[in-house]
N, C-alpha and C positions, 0 to 999 in steps of 0.2 A: 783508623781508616773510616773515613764516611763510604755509606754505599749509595750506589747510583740512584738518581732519581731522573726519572724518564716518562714523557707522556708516552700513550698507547691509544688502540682504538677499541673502545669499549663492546660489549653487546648492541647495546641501547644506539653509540651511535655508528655501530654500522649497521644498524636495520633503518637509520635514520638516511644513509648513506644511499643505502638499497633500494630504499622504496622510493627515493626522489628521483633517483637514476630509471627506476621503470616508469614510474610516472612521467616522465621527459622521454623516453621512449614510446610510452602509449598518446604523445603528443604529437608524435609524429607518424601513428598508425602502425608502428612494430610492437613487438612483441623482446624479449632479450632474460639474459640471465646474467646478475651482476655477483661477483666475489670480491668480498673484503678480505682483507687481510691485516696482521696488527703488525707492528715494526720488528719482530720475529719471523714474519713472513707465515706465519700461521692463518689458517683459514676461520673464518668469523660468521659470516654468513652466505650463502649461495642460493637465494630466490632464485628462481626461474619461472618464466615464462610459459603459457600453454603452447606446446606443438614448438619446441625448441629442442634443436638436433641434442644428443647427449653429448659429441662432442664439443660443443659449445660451453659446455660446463666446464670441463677439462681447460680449452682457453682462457676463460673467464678467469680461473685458477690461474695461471701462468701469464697471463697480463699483471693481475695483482700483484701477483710476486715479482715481476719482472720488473716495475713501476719504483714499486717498493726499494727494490734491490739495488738498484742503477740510481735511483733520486731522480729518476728521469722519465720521462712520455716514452710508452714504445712506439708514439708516430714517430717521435723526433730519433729515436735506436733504429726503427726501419730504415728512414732515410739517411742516417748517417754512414749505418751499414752498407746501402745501396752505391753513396757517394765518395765514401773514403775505405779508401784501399785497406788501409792499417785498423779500420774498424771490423771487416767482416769476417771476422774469426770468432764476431759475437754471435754471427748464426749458425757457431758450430758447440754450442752451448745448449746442450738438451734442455735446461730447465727454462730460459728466457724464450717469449715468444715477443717477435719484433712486428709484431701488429697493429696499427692504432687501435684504442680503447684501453690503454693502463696509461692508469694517472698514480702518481705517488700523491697520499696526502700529507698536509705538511701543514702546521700550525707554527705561525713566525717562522724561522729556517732551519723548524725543526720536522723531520720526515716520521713520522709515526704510521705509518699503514699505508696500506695500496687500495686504489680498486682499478677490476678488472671487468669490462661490460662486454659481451659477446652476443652475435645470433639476429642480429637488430636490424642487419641486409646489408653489413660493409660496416671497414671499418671508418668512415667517416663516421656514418652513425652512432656508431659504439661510441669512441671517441665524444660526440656530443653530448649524448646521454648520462657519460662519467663527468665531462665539465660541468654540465648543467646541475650534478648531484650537490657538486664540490664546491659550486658557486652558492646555491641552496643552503647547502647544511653551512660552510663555514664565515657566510659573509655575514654579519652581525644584523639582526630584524631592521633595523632603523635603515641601512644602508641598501638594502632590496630594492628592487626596480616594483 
């Protein structure tokens, strides 16, 4: 038997994840607290923000993993739950929070980690802040706007 070989998300780049996510929020004049996650759903890093609720942490957390878990956006889980009948049994799911601001990360069509952005004034914001991280750390130098 061969054993599994799987990427993950490292220290190094979820603080890389982290700090591009709050710096795209402090570009927009908020402040926020983001959580990474590895494709375990374990938690990696949780910066936060000055003067950001504690519960916002806890979210941040449970977007990541929600992200992560589903291979899916919780805007896009909000809205699905909102819209199909046969989906909203996922908001009776303690650990998933159907929020926008979790992004699953995913290198080629493989999901290795989550992040989860919270606290930012909505979740549009949040939501932005995570693309913009995701757009940042994983789209190759040369290819950058």
């Amino acid at each position: 038997m061969t054993p599994l070989e799987r990427k993950t998300v490292s220290l190094a780049l979820a603080n890389r994840f982290a700090d591009a996510a709050i710096a795209s929020c402090h570009a927009i004049g908020r402040e926020a607290v983001v959580a990474i996650v590895d494709r375990g759903g374990n938690l990696i890093t949780l910066p936060r923000g000055d003067d950001i609720g504690p519960h916002n942490s806890v979210a941040a957390q449970r977007k990541a993993f929600t992200a992560l878990s589903t291979k899916s956006s919780t805007a896009a889980l909000a809205e699905r739950a909102a819209t199909d009948p046969t989906s909203r049994n996922l908001l009776t799911i303690p650990e998933l929070l159907l929020l926008g601001g979790g992004i699953p990360l995913r290198v080629g069509n493989e999901v290795i980690g989550g992040i989860g952005v919270a606290g930012s004034g909505g979740a549009a914001n949040d939501e932005r802040c995570a693309t913009d991280a995701i757009a940042q750390v994983l789209v190759p130098a040369g290819e950058r706007r």
